[in-house]
C-alpha positions in Angstrom: 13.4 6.6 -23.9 10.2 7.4 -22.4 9.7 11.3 -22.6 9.6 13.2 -19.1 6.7 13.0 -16.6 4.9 16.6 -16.8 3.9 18.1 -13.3 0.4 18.0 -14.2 1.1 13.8 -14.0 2.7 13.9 -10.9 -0.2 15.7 -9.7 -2.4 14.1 -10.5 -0.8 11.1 -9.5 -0.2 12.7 -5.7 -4.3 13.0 -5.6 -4.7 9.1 -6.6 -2.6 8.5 -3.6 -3.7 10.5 -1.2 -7.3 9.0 -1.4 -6.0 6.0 -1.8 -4.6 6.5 1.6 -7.5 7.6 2.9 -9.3 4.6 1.8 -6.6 2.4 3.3 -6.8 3.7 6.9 -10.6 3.8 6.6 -10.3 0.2 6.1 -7.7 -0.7 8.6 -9.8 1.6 11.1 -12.7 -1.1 11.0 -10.7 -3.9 12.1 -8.0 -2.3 13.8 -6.8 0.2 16.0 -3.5 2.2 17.1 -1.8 2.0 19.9 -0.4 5.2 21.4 1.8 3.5 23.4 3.6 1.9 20.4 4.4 4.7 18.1 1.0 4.5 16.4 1.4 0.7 16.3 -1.7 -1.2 14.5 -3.5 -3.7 17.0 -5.9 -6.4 15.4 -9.5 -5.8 17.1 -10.5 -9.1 18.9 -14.0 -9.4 18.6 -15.4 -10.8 21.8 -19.4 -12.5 20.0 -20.1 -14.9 23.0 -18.6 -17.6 24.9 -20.4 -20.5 23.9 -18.0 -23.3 21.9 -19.2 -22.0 18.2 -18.7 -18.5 19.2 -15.4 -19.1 20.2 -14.3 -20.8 17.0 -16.4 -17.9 14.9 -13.9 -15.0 17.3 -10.7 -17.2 16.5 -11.8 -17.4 13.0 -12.4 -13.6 12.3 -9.5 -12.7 14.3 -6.9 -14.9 12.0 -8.9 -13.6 8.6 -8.2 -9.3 10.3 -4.6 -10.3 11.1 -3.7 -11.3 7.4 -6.1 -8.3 6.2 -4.4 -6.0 8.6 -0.8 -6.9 7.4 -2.0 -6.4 3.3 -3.7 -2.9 4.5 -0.4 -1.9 5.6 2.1 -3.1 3.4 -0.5 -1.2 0.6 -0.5 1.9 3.0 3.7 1.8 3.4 3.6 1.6 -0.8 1.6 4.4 -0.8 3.1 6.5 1.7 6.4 5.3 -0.4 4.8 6.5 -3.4 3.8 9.5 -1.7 7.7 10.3 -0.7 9.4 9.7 -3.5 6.8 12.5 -5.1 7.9 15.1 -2.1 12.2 14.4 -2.8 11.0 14.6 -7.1 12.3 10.7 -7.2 8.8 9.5 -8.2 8.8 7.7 -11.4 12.7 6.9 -11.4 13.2 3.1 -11.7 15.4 1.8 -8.8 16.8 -0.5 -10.4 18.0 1.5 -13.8 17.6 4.8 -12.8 15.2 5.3 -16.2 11.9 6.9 -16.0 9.0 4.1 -15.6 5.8 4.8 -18.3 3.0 6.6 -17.4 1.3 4.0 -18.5 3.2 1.7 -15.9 2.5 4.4 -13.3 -1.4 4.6 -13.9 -1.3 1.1 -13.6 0.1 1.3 -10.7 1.0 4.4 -9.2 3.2 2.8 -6.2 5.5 1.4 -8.8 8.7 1.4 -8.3 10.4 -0.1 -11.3 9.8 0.1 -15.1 8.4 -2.9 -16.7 11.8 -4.2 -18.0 13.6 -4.2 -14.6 10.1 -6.4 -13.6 10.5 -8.8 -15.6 14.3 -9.6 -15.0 13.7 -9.6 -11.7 11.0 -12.1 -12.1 12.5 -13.9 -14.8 10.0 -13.2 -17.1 12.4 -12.8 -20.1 
């Protein structure tokens, strides 16, 4: 049994993600913006370079390659804020799954985890 995680952990931890939060909206802010009208919805930025037949392609192009970047930015962003939850209600750390404490190992690995390693691996069949 792994021993308990000490506040000093968690608070560290809570600093991790907040920057890392930071850094994720800093990101989505250069290729994306949010729409007031939507609840704070994220809108891909379309790029208008020119309207000649290669410029066109190049717009297309860069506008696919923001969409899929737009959609990892946030589903890192809604782990994060997760992350950032679970710290707030004193969950953070508790495996979903088996209700054990995850490592702090696991946890500076990656702090948005939400199962131990052992739950992981069953669920990915990793026995």
């Amino acid at each position: 049994m792994a021993k308990a995680i000490s506040k000093a952990f968690i608070e560290e931890m809570k600093a991790l993600l907040v920057a890392e939060s930071t850094k994720l909206e800093t990101e989505l802010s250069h290729i994306a913006h949010r729409n007031p009208k939507e609840n704070g919805e994220l809108i891909t930025d379309y790029k208008d370079v020119g309207s000649d037949e290669g410029e066109n392609a190049f717009e297309v192009a860069q506008f696919s390659d923001n969409l899929s970047l737009e959609q990892e930015l946030e589903s890192a962003q809604k782990d994060v804020n997760s992350a950032l939850k679970a710290i707030e209600k004193g969950t953070y750390g508790t495996c979903k799954y088996c209700k054990q404490q995850i490592s702090e190992a696991r946890l500076r690995i990656r702090p948005t985890s939400t199962s131990c390693v052992a739950c992981k691996k069953t669920l990915t069949q990793e026995l």
